[in-house]
C-alpha positions in Angstrom: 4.7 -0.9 -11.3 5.7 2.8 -11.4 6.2 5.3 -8.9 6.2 9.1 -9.5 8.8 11.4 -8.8 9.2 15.2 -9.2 12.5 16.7 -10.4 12.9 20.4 -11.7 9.1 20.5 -13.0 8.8 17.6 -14.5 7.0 14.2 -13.8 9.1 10.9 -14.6 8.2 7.2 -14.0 10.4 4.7 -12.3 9.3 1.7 -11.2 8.5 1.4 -7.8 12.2 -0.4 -6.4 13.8 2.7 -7.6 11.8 5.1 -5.6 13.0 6.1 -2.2 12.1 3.7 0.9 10.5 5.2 3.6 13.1 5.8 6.7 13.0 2.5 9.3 11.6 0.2 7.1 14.7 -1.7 6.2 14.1 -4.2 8.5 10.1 -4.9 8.2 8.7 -8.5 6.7 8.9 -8.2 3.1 5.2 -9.4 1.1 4.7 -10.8 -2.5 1.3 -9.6 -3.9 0.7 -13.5 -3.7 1.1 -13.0 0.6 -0.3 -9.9 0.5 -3.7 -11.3 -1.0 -4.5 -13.1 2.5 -4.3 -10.0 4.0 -7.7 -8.8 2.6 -10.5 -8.2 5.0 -12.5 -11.4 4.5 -10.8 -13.1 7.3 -11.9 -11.2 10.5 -9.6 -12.4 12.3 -6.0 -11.1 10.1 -5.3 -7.5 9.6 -6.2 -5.6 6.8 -3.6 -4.8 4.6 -2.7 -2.5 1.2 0.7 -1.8 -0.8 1.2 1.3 -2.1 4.4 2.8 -3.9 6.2 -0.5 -2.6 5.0 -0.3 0.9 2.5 -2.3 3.0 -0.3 -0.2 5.5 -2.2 -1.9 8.0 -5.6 -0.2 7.4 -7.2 -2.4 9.9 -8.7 0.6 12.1 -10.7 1.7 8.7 -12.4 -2.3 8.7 -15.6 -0.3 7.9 -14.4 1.4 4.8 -11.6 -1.7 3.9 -13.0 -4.7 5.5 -15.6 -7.0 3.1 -18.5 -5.0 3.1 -16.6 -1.5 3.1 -16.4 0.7 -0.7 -13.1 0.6 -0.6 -12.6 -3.1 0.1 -11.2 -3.9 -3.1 -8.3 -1.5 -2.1 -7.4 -3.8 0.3 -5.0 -7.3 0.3 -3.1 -6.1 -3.0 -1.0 -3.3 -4.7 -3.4 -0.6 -5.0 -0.4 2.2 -6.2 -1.8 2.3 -9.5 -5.8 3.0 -8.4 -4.4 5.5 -5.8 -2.0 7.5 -7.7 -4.7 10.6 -8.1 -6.5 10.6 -5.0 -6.2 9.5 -2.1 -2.7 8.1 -1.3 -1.5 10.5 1.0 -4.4 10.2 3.3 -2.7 6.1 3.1 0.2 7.5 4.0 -0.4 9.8 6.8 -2.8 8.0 8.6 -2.3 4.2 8.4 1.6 2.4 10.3 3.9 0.9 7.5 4.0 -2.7 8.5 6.2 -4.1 5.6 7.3 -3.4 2.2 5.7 -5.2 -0.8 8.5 -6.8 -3.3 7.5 -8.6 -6.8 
């Protein structure tokens, strides 16, 4: 997997353990996409969960939009980087708590 970084105008690929871990996560439980999978709205009782850019948001207070019958449920229990690399990331990002890091 790839993460994009900007330098001096241009766009260049690196995979995803080269680009720059969010502050404080050093120390949160690390996920293979094979744990992640659990982690995918069909069990009501487990959080929801999605990586993105080698990070793992609990998106468990949008059930409705990740959850089984949500449109954006198959987001949800694996690495979704590469389907949210255009749009809507950030919104990821600045709304849902890093609760681990996702490692291959």
């Amino acid at each position: 997997m790839f993460g994009v970084v900007f330098l001096s105008g241009y766009i260049r690929l690196l995979p995803i353990s080269e680009v720059a871990s969010l502050p404080g996560t050093e120390n949160l439980p690390r996920y293979t996409p094979t744990m992640l999978a659990k982690y995918d709205g069909t069990d009501p009782k487990l959080p929801i969960y999605l990586g993105l850019d080698g990070h793992v948001y609990d998106v468990t207070t949008g059930r409705s939009f990740y959850g089984l019958a949500g449109e954006y449920h198959a987001l949800a229990g694996r690495d979704s980087s590469k389907d949210l690399r255009v749009f809507g990331g950030n919104i990821i990002k600045n709304k849902y708590p890093v609760v681990g890091v996702l490692i291959r």
